[in-house]
C-alpha positions as CSV (number, residue, x, y, z in Angstrom):
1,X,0.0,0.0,0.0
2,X,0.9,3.7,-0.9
3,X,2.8,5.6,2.2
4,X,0.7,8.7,1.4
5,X,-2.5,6.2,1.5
6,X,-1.5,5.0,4.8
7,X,-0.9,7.8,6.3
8,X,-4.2,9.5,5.0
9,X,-6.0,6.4,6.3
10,X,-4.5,6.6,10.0
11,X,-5.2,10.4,9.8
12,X,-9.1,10.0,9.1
13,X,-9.3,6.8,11.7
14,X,-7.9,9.4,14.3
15,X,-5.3,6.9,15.4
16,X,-1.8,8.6,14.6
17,X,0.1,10.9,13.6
18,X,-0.1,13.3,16.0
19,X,3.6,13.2,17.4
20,X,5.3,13.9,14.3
21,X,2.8,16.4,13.0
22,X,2.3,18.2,16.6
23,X,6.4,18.9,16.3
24,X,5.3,21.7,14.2
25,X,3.1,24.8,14.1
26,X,-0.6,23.5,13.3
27,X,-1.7,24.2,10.2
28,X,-5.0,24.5,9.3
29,X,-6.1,24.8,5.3
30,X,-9.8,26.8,5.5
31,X,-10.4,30.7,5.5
32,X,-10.9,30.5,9.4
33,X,-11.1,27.3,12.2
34,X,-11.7,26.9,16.1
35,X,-11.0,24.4,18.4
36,X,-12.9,24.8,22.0
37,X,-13.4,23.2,24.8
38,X,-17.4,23.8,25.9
39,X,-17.6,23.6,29.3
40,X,-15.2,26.0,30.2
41,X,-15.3,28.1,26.6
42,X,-11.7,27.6,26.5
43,X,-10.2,28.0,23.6
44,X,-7.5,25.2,22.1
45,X,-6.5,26.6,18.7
46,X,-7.8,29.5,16.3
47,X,-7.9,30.8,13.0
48,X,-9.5,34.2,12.1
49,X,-12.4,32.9,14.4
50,X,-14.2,36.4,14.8
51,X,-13.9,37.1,10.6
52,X,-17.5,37.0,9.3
53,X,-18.1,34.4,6.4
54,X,-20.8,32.5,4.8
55,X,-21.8,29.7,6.5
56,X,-24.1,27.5,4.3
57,X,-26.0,24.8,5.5
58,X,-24.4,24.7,9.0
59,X,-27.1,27.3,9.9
60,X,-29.2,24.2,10.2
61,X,-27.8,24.5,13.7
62,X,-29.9,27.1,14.7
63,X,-32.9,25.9,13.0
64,X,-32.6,22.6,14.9
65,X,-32.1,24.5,18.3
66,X,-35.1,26.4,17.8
67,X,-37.3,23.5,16.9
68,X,-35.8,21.5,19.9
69,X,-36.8,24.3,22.3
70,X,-40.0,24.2,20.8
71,X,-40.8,20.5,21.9
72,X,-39.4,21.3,25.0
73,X,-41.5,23.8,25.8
74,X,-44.5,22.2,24.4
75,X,-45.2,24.1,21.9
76,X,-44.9,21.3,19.4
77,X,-45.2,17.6,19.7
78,X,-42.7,15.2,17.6
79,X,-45.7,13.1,16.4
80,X,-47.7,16.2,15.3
81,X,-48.1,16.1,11.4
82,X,-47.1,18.6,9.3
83,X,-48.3,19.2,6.0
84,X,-46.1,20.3,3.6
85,X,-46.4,23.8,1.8
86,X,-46.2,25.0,-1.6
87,X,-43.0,27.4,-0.3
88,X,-41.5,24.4,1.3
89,X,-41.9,22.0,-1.3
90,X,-40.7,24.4,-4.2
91,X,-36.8,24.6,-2.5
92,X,-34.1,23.7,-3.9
93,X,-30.3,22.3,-3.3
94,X,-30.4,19.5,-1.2
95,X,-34.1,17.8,-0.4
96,X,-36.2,15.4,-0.1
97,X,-38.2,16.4,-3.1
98,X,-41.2,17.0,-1.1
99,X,-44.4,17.2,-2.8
100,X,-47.3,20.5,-1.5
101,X,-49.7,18.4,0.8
102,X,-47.2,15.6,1.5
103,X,-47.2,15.0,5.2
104,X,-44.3,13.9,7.8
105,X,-44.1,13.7,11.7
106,X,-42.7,16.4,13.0
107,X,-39.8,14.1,13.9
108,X,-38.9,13.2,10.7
109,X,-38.9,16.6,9.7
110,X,-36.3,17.3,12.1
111,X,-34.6,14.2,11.2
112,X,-34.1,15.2,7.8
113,X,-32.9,18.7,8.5
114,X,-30.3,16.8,10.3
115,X,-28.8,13.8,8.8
116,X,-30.4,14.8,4.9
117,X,-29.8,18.6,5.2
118,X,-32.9,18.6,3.3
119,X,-33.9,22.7,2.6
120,X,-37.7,22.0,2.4
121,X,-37.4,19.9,5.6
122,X,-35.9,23.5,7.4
123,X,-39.0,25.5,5.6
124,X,-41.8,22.9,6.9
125,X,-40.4,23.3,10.2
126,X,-40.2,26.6,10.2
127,X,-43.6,27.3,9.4
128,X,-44.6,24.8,11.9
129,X,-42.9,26.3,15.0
130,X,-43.5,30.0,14.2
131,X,-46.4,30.5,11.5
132,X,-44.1,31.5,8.3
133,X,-40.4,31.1,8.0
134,X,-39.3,34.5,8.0
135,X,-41.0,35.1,12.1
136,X,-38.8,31.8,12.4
137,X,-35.9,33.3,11.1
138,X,-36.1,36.8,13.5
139,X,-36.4,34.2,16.3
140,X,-33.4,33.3,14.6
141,X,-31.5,36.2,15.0
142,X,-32.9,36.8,18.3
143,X,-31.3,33.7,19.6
144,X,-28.0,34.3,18.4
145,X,-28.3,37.5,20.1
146,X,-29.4,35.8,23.4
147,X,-26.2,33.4,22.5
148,X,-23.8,36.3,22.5
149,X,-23.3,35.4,19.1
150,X,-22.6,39.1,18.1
151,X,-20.8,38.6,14.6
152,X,-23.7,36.7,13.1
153,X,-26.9,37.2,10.9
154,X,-30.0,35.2,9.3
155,X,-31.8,35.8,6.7
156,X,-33.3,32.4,6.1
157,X,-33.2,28.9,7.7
158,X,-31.2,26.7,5.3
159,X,-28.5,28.6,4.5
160,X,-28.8,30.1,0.7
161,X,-25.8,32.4,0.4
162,X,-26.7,35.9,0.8
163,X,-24.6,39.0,1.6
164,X,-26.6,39.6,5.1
165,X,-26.2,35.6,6.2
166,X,-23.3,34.9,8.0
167,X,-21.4,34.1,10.9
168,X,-17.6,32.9,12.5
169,X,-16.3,30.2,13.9
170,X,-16.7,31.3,17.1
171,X,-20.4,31.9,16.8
172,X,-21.0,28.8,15.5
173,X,-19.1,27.1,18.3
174,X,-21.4,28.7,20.8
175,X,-24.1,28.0,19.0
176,X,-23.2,24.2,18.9
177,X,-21.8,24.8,22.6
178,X,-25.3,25.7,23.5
179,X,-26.8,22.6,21.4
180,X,-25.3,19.8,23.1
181,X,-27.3,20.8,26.0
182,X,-30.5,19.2,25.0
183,X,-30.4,15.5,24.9
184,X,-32.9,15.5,21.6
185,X,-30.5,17.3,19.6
186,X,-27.5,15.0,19.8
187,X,-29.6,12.0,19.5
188,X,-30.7,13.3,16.1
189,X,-27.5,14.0,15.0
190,X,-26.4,10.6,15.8
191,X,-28.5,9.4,13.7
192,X,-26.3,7.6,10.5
193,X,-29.0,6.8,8.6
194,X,-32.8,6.6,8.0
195,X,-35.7,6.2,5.7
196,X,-39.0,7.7,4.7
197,X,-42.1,6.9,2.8
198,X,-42.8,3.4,3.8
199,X,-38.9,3.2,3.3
200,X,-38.8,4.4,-0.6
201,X,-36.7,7.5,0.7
202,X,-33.5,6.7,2.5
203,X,-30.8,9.0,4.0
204,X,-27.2,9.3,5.0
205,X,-25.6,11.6,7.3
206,X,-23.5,14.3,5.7
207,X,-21.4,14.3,8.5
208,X,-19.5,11.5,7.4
209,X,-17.2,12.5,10.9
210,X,-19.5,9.5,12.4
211,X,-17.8,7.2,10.7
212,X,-14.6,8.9,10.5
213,X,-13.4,9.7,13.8
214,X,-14.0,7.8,17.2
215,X,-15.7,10.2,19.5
216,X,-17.7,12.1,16.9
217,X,-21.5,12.4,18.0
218,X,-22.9,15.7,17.0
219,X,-22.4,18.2,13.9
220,X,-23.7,19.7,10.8
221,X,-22.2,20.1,7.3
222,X,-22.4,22.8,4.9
223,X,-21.5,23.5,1.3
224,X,-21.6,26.5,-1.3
225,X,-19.2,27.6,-4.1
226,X,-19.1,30.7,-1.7
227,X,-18.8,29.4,1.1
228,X,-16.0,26.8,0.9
229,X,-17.1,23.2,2.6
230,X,-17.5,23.7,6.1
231,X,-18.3,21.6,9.3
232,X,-19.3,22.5,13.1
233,X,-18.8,19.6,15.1
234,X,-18.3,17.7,18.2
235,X,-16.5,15.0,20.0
236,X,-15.8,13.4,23.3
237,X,-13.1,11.2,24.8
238,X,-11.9,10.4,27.7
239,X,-14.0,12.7,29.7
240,X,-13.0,15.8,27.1
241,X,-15.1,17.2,25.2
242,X,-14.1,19.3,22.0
243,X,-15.8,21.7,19.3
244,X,-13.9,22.2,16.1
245,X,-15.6,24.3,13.3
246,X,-14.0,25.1,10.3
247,X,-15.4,27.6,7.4
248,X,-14.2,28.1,3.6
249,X,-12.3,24.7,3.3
250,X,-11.5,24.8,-0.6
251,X,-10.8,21.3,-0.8
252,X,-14.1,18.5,-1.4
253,X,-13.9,16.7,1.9
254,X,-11.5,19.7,3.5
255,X,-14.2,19.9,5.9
256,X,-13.4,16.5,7.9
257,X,-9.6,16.5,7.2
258,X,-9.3,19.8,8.6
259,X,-11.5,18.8,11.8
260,X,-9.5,15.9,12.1
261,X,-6.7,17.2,12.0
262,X,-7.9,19.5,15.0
263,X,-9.3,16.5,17.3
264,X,-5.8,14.8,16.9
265,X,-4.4,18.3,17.8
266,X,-6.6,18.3,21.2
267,X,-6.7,14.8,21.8
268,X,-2.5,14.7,21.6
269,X,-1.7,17.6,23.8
270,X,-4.5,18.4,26.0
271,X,-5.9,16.6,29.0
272,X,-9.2,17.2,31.5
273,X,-9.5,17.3,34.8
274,X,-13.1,16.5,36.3
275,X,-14.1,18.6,39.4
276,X,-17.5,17.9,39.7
277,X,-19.5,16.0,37.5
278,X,-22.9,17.7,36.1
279,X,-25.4,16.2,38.3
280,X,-23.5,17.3,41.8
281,X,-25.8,18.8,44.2
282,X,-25.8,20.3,47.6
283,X,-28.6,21.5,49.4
284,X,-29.2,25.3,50.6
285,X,-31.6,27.0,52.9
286,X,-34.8,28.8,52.1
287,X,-36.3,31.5,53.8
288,X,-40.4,32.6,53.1
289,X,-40.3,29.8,50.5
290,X,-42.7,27.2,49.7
291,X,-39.8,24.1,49.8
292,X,-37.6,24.0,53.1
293,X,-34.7,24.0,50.9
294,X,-33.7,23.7,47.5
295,X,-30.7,21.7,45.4
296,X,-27.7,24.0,44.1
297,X,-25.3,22.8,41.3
298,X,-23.1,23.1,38.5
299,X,-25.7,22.3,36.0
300,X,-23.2,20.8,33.6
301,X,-19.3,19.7,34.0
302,X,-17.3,21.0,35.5
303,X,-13.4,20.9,34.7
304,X,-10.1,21.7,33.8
305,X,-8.8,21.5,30.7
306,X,-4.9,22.0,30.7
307,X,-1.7,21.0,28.8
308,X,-1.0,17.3,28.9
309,X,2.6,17.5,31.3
310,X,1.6,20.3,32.9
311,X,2.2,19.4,37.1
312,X,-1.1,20.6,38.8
313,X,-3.0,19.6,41.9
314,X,-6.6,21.0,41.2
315,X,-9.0,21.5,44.5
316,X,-12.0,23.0,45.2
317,X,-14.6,25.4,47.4
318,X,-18.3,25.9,46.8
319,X,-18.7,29.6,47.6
320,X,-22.4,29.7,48.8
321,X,-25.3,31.5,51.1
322,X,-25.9,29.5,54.2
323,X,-30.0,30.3,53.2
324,X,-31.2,32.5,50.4
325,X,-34.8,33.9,50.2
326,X,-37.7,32.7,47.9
327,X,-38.9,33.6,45.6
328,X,-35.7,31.7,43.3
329,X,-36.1,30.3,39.8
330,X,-34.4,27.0,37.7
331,X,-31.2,28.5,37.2
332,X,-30.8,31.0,39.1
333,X,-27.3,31.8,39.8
334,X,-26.4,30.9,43.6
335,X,-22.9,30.9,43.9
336,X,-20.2,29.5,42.7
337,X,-16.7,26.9,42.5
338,X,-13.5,27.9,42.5
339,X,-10.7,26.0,41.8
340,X,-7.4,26.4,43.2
341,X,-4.0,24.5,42.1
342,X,-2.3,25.3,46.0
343,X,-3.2,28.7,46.7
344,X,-3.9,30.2,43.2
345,X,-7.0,30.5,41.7
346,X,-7.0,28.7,38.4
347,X,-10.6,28.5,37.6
348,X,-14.2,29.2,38.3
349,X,-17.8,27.9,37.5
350,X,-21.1,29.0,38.7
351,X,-23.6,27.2,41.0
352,X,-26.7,27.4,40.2
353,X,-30.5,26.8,41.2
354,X,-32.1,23.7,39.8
355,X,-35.4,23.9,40.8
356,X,-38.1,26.7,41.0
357,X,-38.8,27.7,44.7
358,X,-42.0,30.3,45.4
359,X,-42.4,32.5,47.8
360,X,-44.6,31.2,50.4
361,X,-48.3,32.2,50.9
362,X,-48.9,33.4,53.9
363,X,-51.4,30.8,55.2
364,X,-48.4,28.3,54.0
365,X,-46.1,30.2,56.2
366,X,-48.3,30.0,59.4
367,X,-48.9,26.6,58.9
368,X,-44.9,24.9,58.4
369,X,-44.9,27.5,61.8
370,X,-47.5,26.1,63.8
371,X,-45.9,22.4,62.5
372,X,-42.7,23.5,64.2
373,X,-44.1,24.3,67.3
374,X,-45.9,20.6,67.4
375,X,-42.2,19.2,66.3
376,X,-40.2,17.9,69.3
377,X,-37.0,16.0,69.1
């Protein structure tokens, strides 16, 4: 076998390569890339990761968040069936060649924008969680505002090139930062393969990382002459998670060599440190509330990620109220962890609420009194 085939095979299995090719400066071949850890937003490598470019179909990302909210909420129901409109079914680029009338489950709606990438899929489901799809689309930009994303803008919900749609690398990373959060969303984009129509229509993932690289679970492709092949994705290994996103890759299948070559970059030289997993609790006081006392955490992970080599001997403190007075909502920032390596202070993370608590009524309050009177020990 070829050496250069080799080589490309260890490189797309994620196995090697990364001594030799970590000896020099990383080089990345797309107009801009990012790799970052989530948790802590820390990030690993960049490359022009605030420049504003088009984005294609990764702004799919968005238009699955949104949708994914909406079921959470309750606003829609994934066995709900849509039927499909004459603006939806008259898209093109990539599809499903839906026909005006033609009905799906909302699921496989949203399984289609995922694995297919299918443009009247994104149309159907924006009509269906916010009447038309440009009031989905300012919900859009509203999110990404709510995200912090400040170098992005939508004009639509698939991702046709336009001079007012765009984003960076670093937007998208928080946008897929803020993704990973809902369980719904990386089980569709797990999702390798599916079918339609009685099984007539069948699908492939475009994010052919799933295959690719060992650790992939989440992502979304995107391709325009314009735009370049690009690719917002995630991974996790041994208790580290990563994002890479790379934009304007002018190579066909840049998109994953380039994000490979980030993961080995991580994966090689960078190590995580688990201080409290996400579902830690403690328990804290509440004064003139309905509940006694309510459950305070992280929310999510949280760790250190640091240079594999690097000598450090991480410890912790939860900074928090002895009580706290209701009324306090789900996620209400309490307090906080910080980390120390010795004496210094080498990280923090909030603590947060995780359940609602109301203020007591007062005929609630006289009451748990009058119990506490009865109450002998």
């Amino acid at each position: 076998m070829p050496k250069r085939l080799i080589i490309y095979l260890l490189l797309v299995l994620g196995l090697g390569l990364t001594t030799n090719a970590l000896a020099a400066p990383l080089e990345i071949n797309a107009r801009a890339a990012i790799l970052m850890e989530p948790y802590t937003g820390k990030i690993l490598y960049e490359k022009e990761i605030h420049k504003k470019l088009p984005i294609a179909s990764v702004t799919k990302l968005m238009t699955l968040l949104l949708a994914i909210e909406a079921v959470e909420k309750g606003k829609v129901n994934l066995e709900d069936i849509v039927k499909v409109s004459e603006e939806a079914a008259s898209m093109g680029g990539s599809q499903l060649y839906m026909y005006a009338g033609e009905e799906f489950s909302f699921k496989d709606l949203l399984m289609a924008v995922a694995v297919a990438s299918a443009n009247d899929a994104c149309v159907a489901v924006a009509e269906t969680v916010a009447g038309n799809e440009q009031a989905f689309v300012e919900e859009m930009n509203k999110k990404a505002e709510e995200l912090g994303m400040t170098n992005t803008h939508f004009v639509n919900s698939y991702g046709f090139d336009d001079p007012n749609h765009y984003s960076t690398c670093y937007d998208l990373a928080i946008l897929l930062r803020e993704a990973i959060k809902h369980p719904l969303f990386l089980e569709l984009s797990q999702i390798k393969e599916f079918t339609l129509r009685g099984g007539e229509t069948r699908r492939f993932n475009t994010n052919k990382l799933l295959w690719y690289y060992r650790g992939v679970d989440a992502g979304k492709t995107g391709w325009t002459e314009e735009a370049g092949y690009c690719l917002a994705s995630t991974a996790s290994r041994d208790d580290l998670r990563l994002i890479a996103v790379v934009l304007g890759c002018p190579v066909k299948k840049g998109h994953f060599t380039e994000s490979i070559k980030l993961y080995n970059y991580g994966y090689a030289n960078f190590k995580a440190y688990p201080i409290l997993a996400e579902k830690f609790s403690v328990k804290v006081k509440v004064v003139k509330g309905e509940k006694e006392q309510i459950l305070v955490g992280p929310g999510a992970p949280v760790l250190l990620v640091e240079e594999k080599g690097k000598k450090i001997n991480p410890r912790y403190e939860l900074k928090l109220p002895e009580k706290i007075t209701a009324p306090v909502k789900n996620g209400q920032v309490m307090g906080e962890v910080v980390i120390y390596d010795g004496t210094k202070i080498i990280g923090r993370a909030p603590l947060k609420s995780l359940e609602d608590c109301l203020k007591a009524r007062l005929d609630f309050a006289i009451g748990r009194f009058l119990k506490s009177l009865l109450t002998f020990e």
